[in-house]
C-alpha positions in Angstrom: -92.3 105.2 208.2 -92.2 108.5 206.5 -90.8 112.5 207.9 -90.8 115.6 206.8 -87.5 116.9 206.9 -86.9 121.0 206.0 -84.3 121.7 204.3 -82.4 124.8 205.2 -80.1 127.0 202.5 -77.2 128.1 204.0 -75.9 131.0 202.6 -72.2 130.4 201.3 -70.2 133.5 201.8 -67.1 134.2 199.2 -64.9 136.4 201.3 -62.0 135.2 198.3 -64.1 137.8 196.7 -64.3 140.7 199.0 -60.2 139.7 199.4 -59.4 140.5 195.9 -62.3 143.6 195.3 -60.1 144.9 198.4 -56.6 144.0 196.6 -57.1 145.8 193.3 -58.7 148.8 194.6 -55.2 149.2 196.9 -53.9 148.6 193.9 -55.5 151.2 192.1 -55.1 153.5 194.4 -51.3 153.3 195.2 -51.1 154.1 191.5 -53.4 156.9 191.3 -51.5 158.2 194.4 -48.2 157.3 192.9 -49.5 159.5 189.7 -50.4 162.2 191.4 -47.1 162.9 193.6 -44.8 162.2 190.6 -43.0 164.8 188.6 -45.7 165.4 186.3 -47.1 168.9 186.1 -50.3 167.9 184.3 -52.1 171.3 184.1 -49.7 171.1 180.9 -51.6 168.0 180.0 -54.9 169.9 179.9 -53.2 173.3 178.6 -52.1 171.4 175.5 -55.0 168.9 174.9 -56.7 171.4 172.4 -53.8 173.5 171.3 -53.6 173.7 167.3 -50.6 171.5 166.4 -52.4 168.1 168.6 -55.4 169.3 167.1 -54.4 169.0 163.3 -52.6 166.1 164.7 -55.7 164.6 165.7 -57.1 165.3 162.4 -54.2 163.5 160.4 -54.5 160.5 162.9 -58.3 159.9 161.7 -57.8 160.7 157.7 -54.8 158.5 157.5 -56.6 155.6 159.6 -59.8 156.1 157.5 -58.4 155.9 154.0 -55.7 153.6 155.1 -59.1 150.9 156.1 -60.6 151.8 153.1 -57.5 151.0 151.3 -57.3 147.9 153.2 -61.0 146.9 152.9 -60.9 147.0 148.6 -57.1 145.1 149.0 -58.9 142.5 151.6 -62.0 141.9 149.2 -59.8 141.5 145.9 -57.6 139.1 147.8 -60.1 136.9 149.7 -61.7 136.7 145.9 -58.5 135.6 144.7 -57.8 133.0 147.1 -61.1 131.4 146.8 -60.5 131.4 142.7 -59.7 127.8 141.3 -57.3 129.2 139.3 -53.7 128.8 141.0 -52.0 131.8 139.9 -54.4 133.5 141.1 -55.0 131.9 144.4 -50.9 131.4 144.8 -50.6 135.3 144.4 -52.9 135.9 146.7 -51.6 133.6 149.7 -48.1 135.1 149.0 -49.6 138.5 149.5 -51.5 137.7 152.5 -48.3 135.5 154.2 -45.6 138.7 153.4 -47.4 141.6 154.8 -48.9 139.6 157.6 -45.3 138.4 158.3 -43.3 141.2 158.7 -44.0 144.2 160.7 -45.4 147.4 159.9 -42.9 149.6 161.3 -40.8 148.1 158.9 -42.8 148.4 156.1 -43.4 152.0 156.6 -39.6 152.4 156.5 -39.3 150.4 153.2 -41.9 152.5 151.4 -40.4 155.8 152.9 -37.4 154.9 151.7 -38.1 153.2 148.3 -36.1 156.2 146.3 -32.9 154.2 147.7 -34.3 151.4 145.9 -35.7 153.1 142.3 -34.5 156.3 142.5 -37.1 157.6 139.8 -40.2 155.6 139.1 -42.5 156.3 135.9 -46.2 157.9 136.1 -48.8 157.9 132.8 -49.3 161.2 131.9 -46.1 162.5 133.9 -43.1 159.9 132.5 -39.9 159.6 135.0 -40.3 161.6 138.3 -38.0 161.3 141.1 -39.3 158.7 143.9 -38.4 161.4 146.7 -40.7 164.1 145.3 -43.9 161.1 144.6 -43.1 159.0 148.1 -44.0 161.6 150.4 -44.6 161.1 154.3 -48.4 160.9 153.9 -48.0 158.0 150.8 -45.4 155.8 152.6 -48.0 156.0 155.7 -50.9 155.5 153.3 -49.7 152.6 151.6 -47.6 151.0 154.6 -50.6 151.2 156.5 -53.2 150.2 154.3 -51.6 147.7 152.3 -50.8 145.8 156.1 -54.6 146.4 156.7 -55.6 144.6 153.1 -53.6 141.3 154.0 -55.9 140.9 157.4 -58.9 141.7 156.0 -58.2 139.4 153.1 -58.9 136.7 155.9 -61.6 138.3 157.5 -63.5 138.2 154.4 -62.8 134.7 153.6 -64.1 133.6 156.7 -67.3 135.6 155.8 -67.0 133.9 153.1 -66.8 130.8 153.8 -69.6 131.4 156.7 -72.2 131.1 154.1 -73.6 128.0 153.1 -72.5 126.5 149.9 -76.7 125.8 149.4 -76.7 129.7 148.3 -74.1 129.3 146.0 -75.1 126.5 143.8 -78.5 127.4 143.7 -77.6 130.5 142.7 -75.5 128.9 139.8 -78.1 126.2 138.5 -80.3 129.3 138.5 -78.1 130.4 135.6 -76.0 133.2 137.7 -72.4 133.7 136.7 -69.8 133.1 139.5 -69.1 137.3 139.9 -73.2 138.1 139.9 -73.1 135.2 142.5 -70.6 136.6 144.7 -71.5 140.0 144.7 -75.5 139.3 144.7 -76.0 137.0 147.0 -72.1 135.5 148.9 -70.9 139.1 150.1 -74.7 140.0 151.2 -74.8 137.0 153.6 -71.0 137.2 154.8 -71.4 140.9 156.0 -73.3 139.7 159.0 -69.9 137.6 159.4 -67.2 140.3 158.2 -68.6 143.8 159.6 -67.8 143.2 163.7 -64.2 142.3 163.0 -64.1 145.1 160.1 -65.1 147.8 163.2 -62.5 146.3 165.0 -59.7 146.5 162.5 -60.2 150.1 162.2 -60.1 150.8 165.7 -56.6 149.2 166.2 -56.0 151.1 162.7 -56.5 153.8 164.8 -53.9 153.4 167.3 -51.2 151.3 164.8 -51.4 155.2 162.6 -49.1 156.2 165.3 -46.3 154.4 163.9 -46.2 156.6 160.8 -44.2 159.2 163.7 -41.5 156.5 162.1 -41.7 158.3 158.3 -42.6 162.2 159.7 -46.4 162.1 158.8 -47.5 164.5 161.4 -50.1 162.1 163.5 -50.6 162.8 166.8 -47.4 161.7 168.2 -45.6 163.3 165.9 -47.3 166.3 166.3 -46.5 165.8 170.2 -42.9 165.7 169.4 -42.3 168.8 168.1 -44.3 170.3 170.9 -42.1 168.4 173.6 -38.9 168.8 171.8 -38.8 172.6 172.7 -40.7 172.5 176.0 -38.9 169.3 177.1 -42.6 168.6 179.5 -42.1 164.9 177.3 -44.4 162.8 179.9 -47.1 165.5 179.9 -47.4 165.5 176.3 -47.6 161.8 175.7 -50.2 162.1 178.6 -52.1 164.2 176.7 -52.0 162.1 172.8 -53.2 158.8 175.2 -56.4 160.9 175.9 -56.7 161.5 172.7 -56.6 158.1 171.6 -58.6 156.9 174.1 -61.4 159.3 172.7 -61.2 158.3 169.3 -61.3 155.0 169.9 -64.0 155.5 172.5 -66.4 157.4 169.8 -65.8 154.5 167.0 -66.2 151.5 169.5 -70.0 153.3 169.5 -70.1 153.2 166.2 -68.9 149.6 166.4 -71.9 148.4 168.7 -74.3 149.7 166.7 -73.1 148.0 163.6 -72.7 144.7 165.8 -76.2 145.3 166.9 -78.1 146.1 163.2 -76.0 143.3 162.0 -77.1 140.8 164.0 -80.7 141.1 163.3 -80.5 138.8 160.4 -78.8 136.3 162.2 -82.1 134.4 163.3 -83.1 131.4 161.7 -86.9 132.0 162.5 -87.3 136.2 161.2 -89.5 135.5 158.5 -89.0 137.2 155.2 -87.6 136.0 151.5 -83.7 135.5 151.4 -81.1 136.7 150.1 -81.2 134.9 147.0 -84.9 135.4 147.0 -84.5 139.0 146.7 -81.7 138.7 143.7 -84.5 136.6 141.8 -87.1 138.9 142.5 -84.7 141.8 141.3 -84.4 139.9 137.3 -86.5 141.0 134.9 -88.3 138.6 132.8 -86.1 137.7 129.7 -82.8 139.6 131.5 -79.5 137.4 131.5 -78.5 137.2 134.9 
């Protein structure tokens, strides 16, 4: 004996959700109401978010964060290089670099390089001889090289995991093909590993961004700096560092676009099935007949 029974969804309702949606936005708005009955006068926020001084600020935040990740990006290829190498000199140097400026902080190697004239009080340039370390290590080189050399030891890492993301196939088909080790690397490894290396890369330089604010620390004038000495004579201190976190959060806000995008055109190779030769295909069909690879 056989019946049709109908089977009736009953709808489950989550009222632990509508709890907590209801908890956070009381949250948010006892601190937006907090905010807006403190002591904080913030049509000098506004006033000063395009006066001259934040603006060159601004301007010194994004050069010294640009060339500091380019800095970093030539340092972090060289070293991931070097740490693959068989050679162990080479590779040894290359995990003591990585281990001592991942290691310490980079507040305080910004202070070391600021203050390296304590150390070598003259230092010797080609072309220039013996120059006094005070008049070469000046605020915008001790940021430069604090900054950027940090950067180099992390990206060292993010490249040898691009690295190391591409089959070995590619590699020693590449080398019974007759290419040497450095045409293999650059013309068919680092090809394949940017899929691998560019999202983290975008990344780095938008924390680059925000870490540039600790060259305040050696007088480079960044946008807090450049705050400071604003806030130092008017004394409105809160509404000034009000005014360099919107700032910040529009740099970063522009670049994480950029970052996307590179995410997105990136990832396009990343299918197994998009037809078209490889990247090792290509390099071949790049030799000319009778050309030494």
């Amino acid at each position: 004996m056989s019946s049709n029974t109908d089977i009736v969804a009953i709808p489950v309702r989550h009222y632990g959700r509508w709890v907590g949606a209801v908890v956070v936005l009381g949250l948010l708005g006892s601190l937006l109401y907090a905010f807006s009955q403190g002591n904080i006068d913030w049509a000098v926020t506004w006033e000063y978010f395009d006066a001259p001084t934040i603006v060159q600020g601004m301007w010194n935040t994004l050069l010294i964060s640009v060339l500091a990740q380019a800095l970093g990006i030539v340092l972090g290829v060289v070293a991931a290089v070097m740490r693959k190498s068989a050679n162990p000199v080479t590779s040894g140097v290359a995990w003591l670099y990585i281990w001592f400026f991942r290691g310490t902080p980079v507040l305080l190697q910004l202070l070391l390089w600021y203050n390296l004239s304590l150390v070598f009080p003259t230092i010797w340039i080609p072309f220039a001889g013996s120059v006094a370390t005070n008049t070469v290590m000046t605020p915008f080189l001790a940021a430069l090289l604090g900054l950027g050399i940090n950067e180099g030891a992390y990206m060292a890492e993010i490249v040898r995991a691009g690295i190391n993301s591409v089959d070995e196939g590619q590699t020693e088909a590449a080398q019974a093909l007759g290419l040497s080790p450095a045409r293999t690397m650059r013309r068919v490894v680092l090809p394949q590993a940017m899929r691998v290396i560019i999202p983290p890369t975008g990344n780095e330089f938008i924390n680059m961004l925000k870490t540039s604010s600790l060259a305040y620390a050696v007088q480079f004038g960044e946008l807090l700096y450049s705050a400071t000495s604003i806030y130092s004579a008017n004394l409105a201190v809160v509404e000034l560092l009000f005014t360099v976190s919107l700032w910040y959060l529009v740099l970063t806000s522009v670049f994480s676009v950029f970052q996307a995008f590179l995410e997105r055109r990136f990832a396009r190779g990343s299918s197994r099935n998009l037809p078209g030769p490889t990247v090792l295909g290509r390099v071949l069909s790049n030799l000319r007949p009778g050309r030494k690879p």
